[in-house]
C-alpha positions as CSV (number, residue, x, y, z in Angstrom):
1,X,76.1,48.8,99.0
2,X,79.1,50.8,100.4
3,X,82.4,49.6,100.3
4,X,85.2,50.1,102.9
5,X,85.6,50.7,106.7
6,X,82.5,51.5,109.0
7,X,82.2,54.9,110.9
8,X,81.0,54.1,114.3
9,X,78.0,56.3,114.8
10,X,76.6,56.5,118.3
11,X,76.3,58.6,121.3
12,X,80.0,59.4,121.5
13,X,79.9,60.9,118.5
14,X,77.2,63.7,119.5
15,X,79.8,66.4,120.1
16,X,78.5,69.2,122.7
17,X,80.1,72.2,122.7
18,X,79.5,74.2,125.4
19,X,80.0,78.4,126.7
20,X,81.6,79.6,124.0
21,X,83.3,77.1,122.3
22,X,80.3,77.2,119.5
23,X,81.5,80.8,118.8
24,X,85.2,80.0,118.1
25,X,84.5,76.9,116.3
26,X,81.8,79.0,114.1
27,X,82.6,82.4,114.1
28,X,80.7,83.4,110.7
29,X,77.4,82.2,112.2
30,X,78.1,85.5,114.7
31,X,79.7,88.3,113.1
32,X,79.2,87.0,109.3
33,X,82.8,86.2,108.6
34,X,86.7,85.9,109.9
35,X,87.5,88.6,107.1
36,X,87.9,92.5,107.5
37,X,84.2,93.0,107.7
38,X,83.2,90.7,111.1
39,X,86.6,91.9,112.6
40,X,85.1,95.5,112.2
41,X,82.0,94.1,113.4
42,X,83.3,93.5,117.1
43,X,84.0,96.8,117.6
44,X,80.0,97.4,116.4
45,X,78.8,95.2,118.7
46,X,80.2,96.5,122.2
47,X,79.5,100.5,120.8
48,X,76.1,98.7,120.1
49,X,75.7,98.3,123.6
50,X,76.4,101.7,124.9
51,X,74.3,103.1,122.2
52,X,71.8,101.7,124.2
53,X,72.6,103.1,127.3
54,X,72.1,106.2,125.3
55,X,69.0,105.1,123.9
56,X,67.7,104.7,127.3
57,X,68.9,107.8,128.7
58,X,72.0,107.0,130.7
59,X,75.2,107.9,128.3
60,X,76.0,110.7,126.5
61,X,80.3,110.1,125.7
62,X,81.6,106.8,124.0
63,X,85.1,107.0,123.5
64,X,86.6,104.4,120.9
65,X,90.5,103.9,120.6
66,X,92.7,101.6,118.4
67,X,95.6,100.8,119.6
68,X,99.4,100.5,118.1
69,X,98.8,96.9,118.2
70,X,95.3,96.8,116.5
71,X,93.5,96.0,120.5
72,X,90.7,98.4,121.0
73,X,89.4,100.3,123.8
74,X,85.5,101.6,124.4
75,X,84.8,103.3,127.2
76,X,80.8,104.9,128.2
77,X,79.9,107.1,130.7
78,X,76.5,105.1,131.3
79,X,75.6,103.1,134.4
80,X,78.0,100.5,134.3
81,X,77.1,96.8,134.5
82,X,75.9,95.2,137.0
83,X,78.0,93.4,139.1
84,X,76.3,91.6,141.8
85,X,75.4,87.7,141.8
86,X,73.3,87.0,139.1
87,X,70.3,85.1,141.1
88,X,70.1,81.9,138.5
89,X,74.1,81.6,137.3
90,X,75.3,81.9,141.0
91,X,78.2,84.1,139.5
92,X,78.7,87.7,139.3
93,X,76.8,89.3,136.6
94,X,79.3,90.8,134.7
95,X,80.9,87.4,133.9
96,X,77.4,86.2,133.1
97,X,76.8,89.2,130.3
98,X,80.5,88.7,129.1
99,X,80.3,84.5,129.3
100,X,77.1,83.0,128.0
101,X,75.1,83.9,124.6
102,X,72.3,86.0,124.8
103,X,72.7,86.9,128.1
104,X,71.2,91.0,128.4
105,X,69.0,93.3,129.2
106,X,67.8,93.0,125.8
107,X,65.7,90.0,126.2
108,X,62.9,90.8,128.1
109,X,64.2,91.8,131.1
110,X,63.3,95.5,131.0
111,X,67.0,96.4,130.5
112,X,66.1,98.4,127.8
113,X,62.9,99.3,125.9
114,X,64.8,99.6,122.2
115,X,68.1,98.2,121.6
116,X,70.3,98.5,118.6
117,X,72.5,95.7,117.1
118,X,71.3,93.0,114.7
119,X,72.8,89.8,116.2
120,X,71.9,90.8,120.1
121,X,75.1,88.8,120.6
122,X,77.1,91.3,122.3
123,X,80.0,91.6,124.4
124,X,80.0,87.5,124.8
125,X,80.9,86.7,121.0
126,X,83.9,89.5,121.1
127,X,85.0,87.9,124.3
128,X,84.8,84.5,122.9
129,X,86.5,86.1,119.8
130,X,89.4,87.9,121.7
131,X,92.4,86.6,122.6
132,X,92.6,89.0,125.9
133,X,89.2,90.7,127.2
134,X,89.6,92.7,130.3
135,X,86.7,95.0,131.2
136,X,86.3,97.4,134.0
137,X,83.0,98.6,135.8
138,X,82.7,101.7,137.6
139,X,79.6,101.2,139.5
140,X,78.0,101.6,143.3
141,X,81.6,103.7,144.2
142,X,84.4,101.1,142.6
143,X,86.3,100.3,140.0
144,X,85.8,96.6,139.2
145,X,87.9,94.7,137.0
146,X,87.7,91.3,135.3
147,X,90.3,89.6,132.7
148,X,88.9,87.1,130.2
149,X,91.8,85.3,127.5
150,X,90.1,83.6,124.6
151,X,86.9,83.8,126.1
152,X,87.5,81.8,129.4
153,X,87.3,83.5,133.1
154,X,91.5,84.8,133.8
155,X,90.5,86.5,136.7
156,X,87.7,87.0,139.1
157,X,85.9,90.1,139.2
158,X,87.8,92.3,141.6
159,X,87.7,95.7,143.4
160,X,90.3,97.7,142.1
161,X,89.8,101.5,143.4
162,X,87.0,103.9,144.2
163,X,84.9,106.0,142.1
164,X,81.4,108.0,141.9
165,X,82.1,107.7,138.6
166,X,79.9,105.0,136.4
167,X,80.7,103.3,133.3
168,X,81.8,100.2,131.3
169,X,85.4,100.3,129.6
170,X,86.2,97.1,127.7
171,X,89.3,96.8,126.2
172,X,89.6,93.5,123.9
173,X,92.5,92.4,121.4
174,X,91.1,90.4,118.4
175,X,92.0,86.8,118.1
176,X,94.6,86.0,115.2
177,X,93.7,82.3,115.4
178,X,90.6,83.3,114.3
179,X,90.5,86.5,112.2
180,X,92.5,86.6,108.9
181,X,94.1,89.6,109.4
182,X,94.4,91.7,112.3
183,X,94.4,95.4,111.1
184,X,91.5,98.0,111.5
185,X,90.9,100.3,108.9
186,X,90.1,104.0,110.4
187,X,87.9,104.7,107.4
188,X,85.7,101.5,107.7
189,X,85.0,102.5,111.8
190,X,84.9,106.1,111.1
191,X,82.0,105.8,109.2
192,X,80.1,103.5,110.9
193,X,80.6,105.8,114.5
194,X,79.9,109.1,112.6
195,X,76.7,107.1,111.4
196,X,75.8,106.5,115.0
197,X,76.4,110.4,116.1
198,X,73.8,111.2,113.3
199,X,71.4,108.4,114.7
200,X,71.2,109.7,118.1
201,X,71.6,113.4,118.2
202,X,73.1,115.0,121.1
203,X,75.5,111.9,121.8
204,X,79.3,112.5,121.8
205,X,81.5,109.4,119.8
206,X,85.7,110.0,120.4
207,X,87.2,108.3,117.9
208,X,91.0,107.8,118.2
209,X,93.9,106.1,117.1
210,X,97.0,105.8,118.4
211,X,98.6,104.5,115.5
212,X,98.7,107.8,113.7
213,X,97.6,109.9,116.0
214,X,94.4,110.7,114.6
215,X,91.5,111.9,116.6
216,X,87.9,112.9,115.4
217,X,84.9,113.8,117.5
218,X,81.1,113.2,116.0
219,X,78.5,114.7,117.7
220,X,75.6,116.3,115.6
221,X,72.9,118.4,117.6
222,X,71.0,118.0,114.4
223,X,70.6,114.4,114.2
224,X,69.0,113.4,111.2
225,X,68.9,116.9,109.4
226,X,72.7,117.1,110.0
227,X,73.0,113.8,108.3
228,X,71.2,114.8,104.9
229,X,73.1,117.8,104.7
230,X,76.1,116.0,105.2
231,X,75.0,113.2,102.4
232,X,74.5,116.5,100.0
233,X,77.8,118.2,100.9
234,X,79.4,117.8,97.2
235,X,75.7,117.8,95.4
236,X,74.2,121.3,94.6
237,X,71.0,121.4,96.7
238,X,67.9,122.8,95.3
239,X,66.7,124.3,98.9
240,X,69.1,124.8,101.5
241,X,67.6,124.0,104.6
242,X,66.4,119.9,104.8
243,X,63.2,119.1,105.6
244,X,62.9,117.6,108.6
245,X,59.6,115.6,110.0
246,X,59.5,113.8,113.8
247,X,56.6,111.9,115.7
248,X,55.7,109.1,118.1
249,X,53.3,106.8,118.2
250,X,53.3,104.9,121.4
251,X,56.1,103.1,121.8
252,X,57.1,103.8,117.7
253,X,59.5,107.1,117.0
254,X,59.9,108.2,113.9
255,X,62.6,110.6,112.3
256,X,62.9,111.9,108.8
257,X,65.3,114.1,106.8
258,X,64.6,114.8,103.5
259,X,66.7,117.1,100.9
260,X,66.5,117.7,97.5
261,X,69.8,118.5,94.9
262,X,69.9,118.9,91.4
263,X,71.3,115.5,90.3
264,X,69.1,112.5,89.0
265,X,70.1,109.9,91.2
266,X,68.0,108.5,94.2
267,X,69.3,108.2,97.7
268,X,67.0,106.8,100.2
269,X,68.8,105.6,103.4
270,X,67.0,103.4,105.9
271,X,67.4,102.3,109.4
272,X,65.8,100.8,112.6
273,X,67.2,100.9,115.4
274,X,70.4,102.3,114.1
275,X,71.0,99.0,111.9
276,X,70.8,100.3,108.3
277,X,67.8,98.3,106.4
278,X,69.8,98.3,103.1
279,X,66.9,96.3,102.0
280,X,64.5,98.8,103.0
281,X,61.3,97.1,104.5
282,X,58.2,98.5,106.0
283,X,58.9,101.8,107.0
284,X,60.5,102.6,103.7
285,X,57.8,101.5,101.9
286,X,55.5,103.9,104.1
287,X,57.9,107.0,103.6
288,X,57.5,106.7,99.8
289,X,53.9,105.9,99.3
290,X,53.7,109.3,101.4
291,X,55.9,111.5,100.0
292,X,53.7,110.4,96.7
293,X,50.4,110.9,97.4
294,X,50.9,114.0,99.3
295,X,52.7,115.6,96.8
296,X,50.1,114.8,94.4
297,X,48.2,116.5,96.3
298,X,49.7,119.3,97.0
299,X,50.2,119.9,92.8
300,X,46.3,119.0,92.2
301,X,45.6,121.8,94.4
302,X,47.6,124.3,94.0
303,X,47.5,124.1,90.0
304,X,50.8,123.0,89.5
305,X,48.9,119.6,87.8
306,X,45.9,120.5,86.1
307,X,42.6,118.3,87.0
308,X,43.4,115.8,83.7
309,X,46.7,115.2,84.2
310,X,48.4,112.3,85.3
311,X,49.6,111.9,88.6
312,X,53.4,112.2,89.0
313,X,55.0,108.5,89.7
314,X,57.2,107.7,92.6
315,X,59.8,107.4,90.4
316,X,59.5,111.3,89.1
317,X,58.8,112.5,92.6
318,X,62.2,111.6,94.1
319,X,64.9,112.0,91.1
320,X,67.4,114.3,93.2
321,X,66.1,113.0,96.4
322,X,68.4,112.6,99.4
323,X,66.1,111.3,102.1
324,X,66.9,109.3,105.8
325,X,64.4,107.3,107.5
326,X,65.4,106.2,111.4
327,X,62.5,104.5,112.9
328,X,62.9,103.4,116.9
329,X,60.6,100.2,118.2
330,X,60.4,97.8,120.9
331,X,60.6,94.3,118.7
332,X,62.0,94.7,115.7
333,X,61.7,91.4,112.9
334,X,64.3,91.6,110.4
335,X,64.0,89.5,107.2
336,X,65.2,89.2,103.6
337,X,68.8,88.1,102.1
338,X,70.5,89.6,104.6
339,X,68.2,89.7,107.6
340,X,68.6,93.4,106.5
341,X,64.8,94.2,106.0
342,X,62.4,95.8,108.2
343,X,59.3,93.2,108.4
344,X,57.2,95.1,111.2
345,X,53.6,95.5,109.3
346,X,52.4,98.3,111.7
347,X,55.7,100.8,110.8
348,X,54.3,101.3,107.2
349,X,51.5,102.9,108.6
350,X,52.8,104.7,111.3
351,X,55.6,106.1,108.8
352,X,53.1,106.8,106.2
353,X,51.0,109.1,108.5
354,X,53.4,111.4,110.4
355,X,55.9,111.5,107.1
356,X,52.4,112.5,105.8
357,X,51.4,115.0,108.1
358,X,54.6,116.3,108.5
359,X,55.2,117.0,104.8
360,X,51.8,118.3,104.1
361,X,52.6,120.9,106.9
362,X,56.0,121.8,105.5
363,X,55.0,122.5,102.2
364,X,52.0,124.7,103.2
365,X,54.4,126.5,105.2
366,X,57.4,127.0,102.4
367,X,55.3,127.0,99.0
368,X,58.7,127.8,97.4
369,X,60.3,124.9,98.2
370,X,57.4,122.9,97.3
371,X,57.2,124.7,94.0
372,X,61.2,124.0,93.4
373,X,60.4,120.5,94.1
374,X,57.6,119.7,91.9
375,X,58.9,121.5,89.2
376,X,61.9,119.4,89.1
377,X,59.8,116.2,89.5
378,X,57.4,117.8,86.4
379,X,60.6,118.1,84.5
380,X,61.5,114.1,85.3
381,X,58.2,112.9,84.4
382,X,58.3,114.5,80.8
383,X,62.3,113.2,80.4
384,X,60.7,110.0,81.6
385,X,58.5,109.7,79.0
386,X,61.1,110.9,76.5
387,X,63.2,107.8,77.9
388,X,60.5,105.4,77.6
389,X,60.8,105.9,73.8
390,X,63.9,106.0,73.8
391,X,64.4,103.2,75.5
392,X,61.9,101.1,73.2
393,X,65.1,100.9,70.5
394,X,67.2,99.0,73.2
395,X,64.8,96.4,74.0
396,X,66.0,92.7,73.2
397,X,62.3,92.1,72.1
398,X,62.4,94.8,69.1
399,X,65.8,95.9,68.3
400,X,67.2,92.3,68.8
401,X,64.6,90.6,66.7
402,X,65.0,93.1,63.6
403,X,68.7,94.4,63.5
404,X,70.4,91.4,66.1
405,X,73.2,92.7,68.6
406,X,75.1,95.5,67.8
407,X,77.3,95.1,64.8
408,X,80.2,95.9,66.8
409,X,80.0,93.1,69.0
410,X,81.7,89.9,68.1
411,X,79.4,87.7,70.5
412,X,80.3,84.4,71.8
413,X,78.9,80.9,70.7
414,X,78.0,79.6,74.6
415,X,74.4,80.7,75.3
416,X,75.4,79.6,79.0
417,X,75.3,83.2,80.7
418,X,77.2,81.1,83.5
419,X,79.7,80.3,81.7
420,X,79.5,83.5,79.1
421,X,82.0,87.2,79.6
422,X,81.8,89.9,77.6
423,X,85.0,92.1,77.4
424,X,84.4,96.1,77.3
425,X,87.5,96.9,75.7
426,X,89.1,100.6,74.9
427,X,89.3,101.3,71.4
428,X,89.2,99.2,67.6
429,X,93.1,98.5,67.9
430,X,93.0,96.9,71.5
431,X,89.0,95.3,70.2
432,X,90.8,93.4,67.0
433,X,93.3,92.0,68.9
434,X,90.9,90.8,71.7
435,X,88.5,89.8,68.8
436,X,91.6,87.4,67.6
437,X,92.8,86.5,70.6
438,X,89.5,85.4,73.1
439,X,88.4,81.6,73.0
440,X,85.2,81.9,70.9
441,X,83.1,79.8,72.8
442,X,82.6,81.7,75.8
443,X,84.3,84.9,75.1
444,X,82.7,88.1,73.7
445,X,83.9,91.3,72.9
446,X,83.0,95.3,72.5
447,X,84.5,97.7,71.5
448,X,84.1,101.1,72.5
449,X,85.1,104.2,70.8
450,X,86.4,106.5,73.2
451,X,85.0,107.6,76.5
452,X,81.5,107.0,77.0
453,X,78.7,109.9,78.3
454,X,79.2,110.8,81.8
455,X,75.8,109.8,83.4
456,X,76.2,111.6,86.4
457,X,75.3,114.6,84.7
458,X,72.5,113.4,82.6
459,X,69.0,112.3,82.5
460,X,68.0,108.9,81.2
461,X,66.6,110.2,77.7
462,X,69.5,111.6,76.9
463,X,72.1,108.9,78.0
464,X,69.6,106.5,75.6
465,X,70.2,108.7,72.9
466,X,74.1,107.9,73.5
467,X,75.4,105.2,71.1
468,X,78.3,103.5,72.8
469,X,75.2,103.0,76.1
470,X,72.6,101.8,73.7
471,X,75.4,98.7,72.5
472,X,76.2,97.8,75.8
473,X,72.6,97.8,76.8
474,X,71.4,95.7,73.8
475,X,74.5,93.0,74.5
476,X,73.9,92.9,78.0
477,X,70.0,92.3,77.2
478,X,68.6,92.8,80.6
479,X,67.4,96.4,80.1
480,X,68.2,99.7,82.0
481,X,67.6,101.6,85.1
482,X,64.5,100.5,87.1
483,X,63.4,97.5,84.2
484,X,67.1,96.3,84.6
485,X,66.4,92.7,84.9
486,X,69.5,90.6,86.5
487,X,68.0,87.6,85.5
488,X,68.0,88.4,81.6
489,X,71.6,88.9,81.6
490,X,73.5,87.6,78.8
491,X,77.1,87.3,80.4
492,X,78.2,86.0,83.7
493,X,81.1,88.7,84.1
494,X,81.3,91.6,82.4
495,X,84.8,92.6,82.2
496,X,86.2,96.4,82.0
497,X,89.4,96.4,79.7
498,X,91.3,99.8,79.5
499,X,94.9,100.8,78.8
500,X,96.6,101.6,82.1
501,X,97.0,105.3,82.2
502,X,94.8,108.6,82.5
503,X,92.6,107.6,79.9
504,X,91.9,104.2,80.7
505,X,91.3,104.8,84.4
506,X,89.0,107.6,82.8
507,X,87.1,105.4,81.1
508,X,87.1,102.8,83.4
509,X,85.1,105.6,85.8
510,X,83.0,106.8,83.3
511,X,81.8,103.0,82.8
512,X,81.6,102.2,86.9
513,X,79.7,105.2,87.4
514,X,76.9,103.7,84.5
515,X,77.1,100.5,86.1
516,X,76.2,102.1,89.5
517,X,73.5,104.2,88.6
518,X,71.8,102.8,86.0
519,X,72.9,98.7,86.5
520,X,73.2,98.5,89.9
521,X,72.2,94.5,91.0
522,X,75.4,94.1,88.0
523,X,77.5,95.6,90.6
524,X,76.0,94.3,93.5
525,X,75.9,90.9,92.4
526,X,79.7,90.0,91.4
527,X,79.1,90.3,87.6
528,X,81.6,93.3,87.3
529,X,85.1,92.9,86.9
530,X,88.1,95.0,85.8
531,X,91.2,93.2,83.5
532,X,94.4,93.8,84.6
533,X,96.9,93.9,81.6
534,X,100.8,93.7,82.2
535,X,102.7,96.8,82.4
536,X,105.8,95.3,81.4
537,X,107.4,93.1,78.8
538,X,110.5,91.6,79.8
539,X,112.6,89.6,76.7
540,X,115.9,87.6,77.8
541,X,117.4,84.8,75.7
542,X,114.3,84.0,73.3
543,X,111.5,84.0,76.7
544,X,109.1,86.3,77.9
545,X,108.1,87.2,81.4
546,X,105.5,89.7,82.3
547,X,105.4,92.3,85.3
548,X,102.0,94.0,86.7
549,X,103.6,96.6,89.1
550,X,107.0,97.6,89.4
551,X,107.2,95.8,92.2
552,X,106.9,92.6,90.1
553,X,109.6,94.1,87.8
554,X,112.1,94.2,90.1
555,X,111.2,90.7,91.2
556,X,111.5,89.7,87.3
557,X,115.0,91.1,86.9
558,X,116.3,89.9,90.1
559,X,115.4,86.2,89.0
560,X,116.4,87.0,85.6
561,X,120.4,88.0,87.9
562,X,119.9,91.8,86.9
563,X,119.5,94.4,84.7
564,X,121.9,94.2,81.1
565,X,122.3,94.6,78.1
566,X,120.7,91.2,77.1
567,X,117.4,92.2,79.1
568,X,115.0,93.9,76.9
569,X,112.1,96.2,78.7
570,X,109.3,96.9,77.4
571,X,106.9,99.1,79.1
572,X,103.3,98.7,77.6
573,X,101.4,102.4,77.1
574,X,98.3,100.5,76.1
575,X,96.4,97.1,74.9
576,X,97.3,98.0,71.5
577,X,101.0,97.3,71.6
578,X,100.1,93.9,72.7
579,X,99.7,91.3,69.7
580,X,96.7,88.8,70.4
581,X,98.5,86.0,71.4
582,X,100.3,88.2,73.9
583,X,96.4,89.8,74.9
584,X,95.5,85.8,75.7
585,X,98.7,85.1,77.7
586,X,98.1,88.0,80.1
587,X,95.0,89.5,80.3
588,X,92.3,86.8,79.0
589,X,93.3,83.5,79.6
590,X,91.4,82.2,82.8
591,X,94.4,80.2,83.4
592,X,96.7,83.0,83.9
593,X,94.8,86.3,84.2
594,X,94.3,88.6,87.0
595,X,90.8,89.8,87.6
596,X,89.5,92.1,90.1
597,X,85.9,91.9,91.4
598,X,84.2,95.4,91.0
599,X,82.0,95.1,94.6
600,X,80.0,97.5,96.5
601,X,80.0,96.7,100.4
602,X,78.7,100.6,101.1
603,X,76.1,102.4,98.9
604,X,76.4,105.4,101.0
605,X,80.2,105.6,100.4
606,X,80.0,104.1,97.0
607,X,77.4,107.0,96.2
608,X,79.7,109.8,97.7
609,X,83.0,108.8,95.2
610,X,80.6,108.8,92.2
611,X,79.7,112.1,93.0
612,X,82.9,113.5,93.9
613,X,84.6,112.2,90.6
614,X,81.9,112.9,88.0
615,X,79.4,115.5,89.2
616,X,79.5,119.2,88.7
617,X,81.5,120.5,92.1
618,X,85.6,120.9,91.1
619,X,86.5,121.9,95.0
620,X,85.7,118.1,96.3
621,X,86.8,116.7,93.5
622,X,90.1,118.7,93.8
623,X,90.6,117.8,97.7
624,X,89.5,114.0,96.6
625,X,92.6,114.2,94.6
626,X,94.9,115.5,96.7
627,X,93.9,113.4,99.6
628,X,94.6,110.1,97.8
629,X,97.3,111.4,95.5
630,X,100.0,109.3,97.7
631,X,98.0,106.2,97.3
632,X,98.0,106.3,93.2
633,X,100.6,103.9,91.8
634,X,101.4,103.1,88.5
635,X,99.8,106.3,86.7
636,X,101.1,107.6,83.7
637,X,101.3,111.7,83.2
């Protein structure tokens, strides 16, 4: 029986939260999270709407603009919304849309036959979320104006000049109750807005802000075709021209770019309704049981395969491939994790037949092309089958049973992956003294002896043949590339150690980039993690005090009243000069280490930095550098 004072629990406790109240006291159940991401995601949703004035025809020019203090501006030439009584609120319908949740003329209304956006929350959550929401209507020959603060009616809606113009401008200022920080990042809505312009050719996105006076304009006549090329700008492309395949199906539309480079790595990108299906769906899966079976085909025929071979996988026929899927439809179901995945049954089909049609037609056309293309995916298939021997020695099942892990590795005792890390540590000096310092139970450790294969540049059968991969492969003991296997995994973080200059962030690259490419869900899902060893040593009457950034030095000196003679700096060129009791205190003790979480929040961008850094191209690499030069700190020359 329970002890102590009784909650009263009746109908005065049934809390009711009514308008918008749900959204403030909830916000992560409407735009994911208070963080940087669902603050980005406010500007998203009221672009989202104009796309769709696009979408049906009405707007061609969305300017965005961020303001000195963070507010943001978005303004459309489309017809403006409405702003007579709404028959059932008895309130004018601008206060309706900007007031109460799902409130649109994406809900049946015939407002709009496709609409973008995954929540379909709108302009009422980043009212609710704002701390001042003003929005002005130019419509039926005014200018009409209504202020919102914090999600509540300021004003009524009022006349405030003439027009013929039409539009929507709503100009909102993020909430700091509510959002952890208050700061957008250029980058972050660059992206997503130049993503747009490529998602609906023709339209015009202004992007500007006023904090630094930069200014960009996106507008791509090519739509999808403009975006593969733009995905393949640093990549050496195998034909220069992208493929490019567009059909309808009733109410269905279908666009497809598709480009080839010389790289091994597979970019698919997928989206419906201009929300990116990073977890693919139907329409994916119809784009790539086409592009197989007609290329098949096309080598059957042709002679390129001879009548006993076997076909060419999936897998061999899109090594190099840069390909965008955009699919348009009336009801879109989105399921998976992250409600990220197309579900519609009828788009595989429809996908699978005009991608069908439309490559079989392109490569009758341009039998060069086709014949660069199959060649390449010939030359996968017999690499692939080079790997799948290869990759036999790294297999937990015979190379663990005979030989155990790698000798190298000094394994922990802990068979909890949970609870398990393995440390990927730079060289035997900096390895001995981890291998004396780490707790035994649930620490292991592997050495590496100097910079591993750069991956970007090879195929799988050769990166197998690479010692240094096959050990980390065999400790990790959830396989490689597509048999990768997250839930084999022997450690629950998988920790990059390096000395903290050129070489170490070299190294620390080289094993990022294997992670990506060939380990991905590692990345993906949290287990990746770079140590962050002290770059100072600071000795003053028999202590020691450690410093991570200069900044942290001069912190450490001012406690310790200055600079002296009795100070002693040391300033640490790399793990080795640490001792392992001095490795524990800093870098591997849970207690007192720094860690930071190796995560990938865009695969588009992630896949672009990759390729800059490690593939074959010096002039992007060499702008890359300069570009960001002013952000490195603590590098050593």
């Amino acid at each position: 029986m329970l002890q102590g004072k009784k909650q009263v629990y009746d109908e005065n406790q049934i809390q009711v939260l009514e308008g918008l109240e749900a959204v403030r006291k909830r916000p992560g159940m409407y735009i994911g999270s208070t963080s940087s991401r669902g603050l980005h995601h406010l500007v998203y949703e009221i672009v989202d709407n104009s796309i769709d004035e696009a979408l049906a025809g009405y707007c061609d020019i969305i300017d965005v603009i961020i303001h000195k203090d963070n507010s943001i501006t978005v303004i459309d030439n489309g017809r403006g919304m409405p702003v007579g009584m709404h028959h059932k609120m008895k309130k004018p319908t601008v206060e309706v849309i900007m007031t109460i949740l799902h409130a649109g003329g994406k809900f049946g209304g015939g407002g709009y036959k496709v609409s973008g956006g995954l929540h379909g929350v709108g302009a009422s959550v980043v009212n609710a979320l704002s701390e001042i929401c003003e929005v002005e209507v130019k419509r039926e020959g005014h200018i009409w104006r209504q202020i919102f603060k914090r999600g509540k009616v300021a004003t009524g809606l009022d006349i405030i000049g003439d027009t013929e113009d039409h539009g929507t401008k709503i100009h909102f200022k993020p909430d700091p109750e509510i959002f952890e920080e208050v700061e957008y990042d250029y980058d972050i809505l660059s992206q997503r807005l130049r993503e747009l312009a490529f998602l609906n050719k023709g339209i015009k996105i202004n992007l500007q802000d006023e904090r630094d006076e930069k200014k960009e304009l996106f507008h791509y006549e090519g739509g999808i075709k403009s975006f593969v090329t733009y995905l393949n700008r640093n990549k050496q492309v195998i034909h220069r021209e992208p493929i490019y395949i567009e059909g309808k199906k009733d109410d269905y539309s279908v666009e497809i770019g598709i480009q080839y480079n010389d790289g091994y790595a597979e970019n698919i990108f997928s989206f419906a309704n201009n929300i990116d299906t990073v977890e693919g769906g139907t329409h994916l899966a119809g784009f790539k049981s086409a592009l197989t079976r007609i290329l098949n085909d096309y080598a059957k025929k042709f002679g390129i395969l001879k009548e006993n071979d076997r076909n060419l996988s999936g897998e061999d026929i899109r090594e190099g491939l840069t390909a965008v899927i955009s699919v348009k439809l009336v009801d879109p179901q989105f399921e998976g994790q992250t409600k990220t995945k197309l579900g519609n049954s009828e788009m595989r089909g429809i996908v699978d037949n005009i991608t069908g049609e439309g490559l079989n037609n392109f490569l009758q056309e341009n039998p060069q092309v086709a014949k660069l293309i199959l060649n390449k995916s010939l030359m996968a298939s017999r690499a692939r089958e080079a790997a799948r021997k290869a990759r036999e020695l790294t297999r937990r099942k015979s190379i663990l049973e005979s030989t155990s892990l790698p000798g190298k590795l000094a394994d922990c005792s802990s068979k909890d992956s949970s609870e398990c890390e393995i440390y990927i540590v730079e060289g035997d000096s900096a390895g001995g003294s981890a291998k004396q310092g780490r707790d035994r139970k649930f620490q292991a450790i592997l050495p590496l002896r100097g910079k591993i294969m750069n991956v970007e540049k090879q195929r799988l059968d050769k990166i197998l043949g690479y010692e240094e991969i096959r050990a980390m492969i065999t400790a990790f003991g959830a396989g490689i590339g597509k048999e990768f296997d997250i839930t084999k995994i022997r450690y629950g973080k998988i920790i990059i150690m390096t000395d903290a200059d050129v070489d170490g962030a070299h190294i620390r690259t080289l094993l990022l980039t294997f992670f990506y490419r060939y380990m991905k869900d590692l990345v993906e899902n949290g287990h990746v993690y770079i140590a962050q060893p002290p770059l100072y040593r600071v000795y003053k009457n028999k202590k020691e005090y450690y410093a991570y950034s200069d900044e942290e030095l001069e912190i450490v000196l001012n406690e310790l009243g200055g600079k002296d003679n009795s100070v002693d700096i040391q300033r640490y060129k790399g793990l080795g000069e640490m001792d392992s009791e001095q490795l524990w205190d800093t870098t591997m003790n849970p207690d007192t280490r720094t860690l930071i979480k190796v995560n990938v929040d865009d695969a588009m961008a992630a896949d672009e930095i990759f390729t800059i850094l490690m593939g074959d191209k010096v002039e992007p690499r060499r702008n890359f550098i300069e570009q960001n030069a002013g952000k490195v700190v603590n590098l050593d020359i």
